[in-house]
N, C-alpha and C positions, 0 to 999 in steps of 0.2 A: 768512722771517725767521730771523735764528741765534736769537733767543732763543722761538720756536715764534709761533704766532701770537695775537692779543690773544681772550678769548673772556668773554664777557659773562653769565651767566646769572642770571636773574633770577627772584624764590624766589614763587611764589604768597603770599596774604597767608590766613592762618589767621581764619575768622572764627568769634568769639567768642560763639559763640549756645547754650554750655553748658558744664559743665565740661570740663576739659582731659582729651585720653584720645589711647590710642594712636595714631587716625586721623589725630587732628593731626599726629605727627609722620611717619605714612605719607603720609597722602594730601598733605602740601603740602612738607613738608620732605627726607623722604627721596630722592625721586625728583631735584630738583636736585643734591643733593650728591654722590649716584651718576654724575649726568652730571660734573659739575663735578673730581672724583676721574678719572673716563676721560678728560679732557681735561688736566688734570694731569701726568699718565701719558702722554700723548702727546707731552707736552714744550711744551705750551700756558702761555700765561699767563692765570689765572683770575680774575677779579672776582665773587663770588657776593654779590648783595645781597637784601634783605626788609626790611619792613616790618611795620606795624601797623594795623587800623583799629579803631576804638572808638565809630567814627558811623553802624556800618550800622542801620538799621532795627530790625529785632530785640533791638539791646544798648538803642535807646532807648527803645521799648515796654517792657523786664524795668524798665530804669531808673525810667522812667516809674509803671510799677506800684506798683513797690520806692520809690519817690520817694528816690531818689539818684541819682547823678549818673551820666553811661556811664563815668566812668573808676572808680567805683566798682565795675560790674559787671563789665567786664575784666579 
């Protein structure tokens, strides 16, 4: 393709089962956007997406505890 080829990469989802800290941004964040940059740089076209969850298990037990709601503990 002239304008490199289409490449998709798709961002693990961070889950929220305590306060926010640097792992979060290594273990789910950094490593696609590393890819996503060398793909870039290849002359690629990039799509990088993510998400949210706020209904695993864990946020609804604190919730539950806490008696608020999970978009509260999020």
């Amino acid at each position: 393709m002239a304008d490199g080829d289409h490449v998709l990469v798709c961002v693990a989802w961070p889950y929220a089962n305590g306060p926010l800290h640097l792992g979060h941004v290594a273990g789910c964040y950094l490593p696609p956007d590393i890819h996503a940059r060398f793909e870039r740089a290849r002359g690629n076209r990039v799509l990088m997406v993510s998400g949210s969850d706020e209904h695993g298990t864990p946020i609804t037990v604190t919730a539950e505890q806490e008696g608020v709601s999970p978009q509260n503990v999020v």
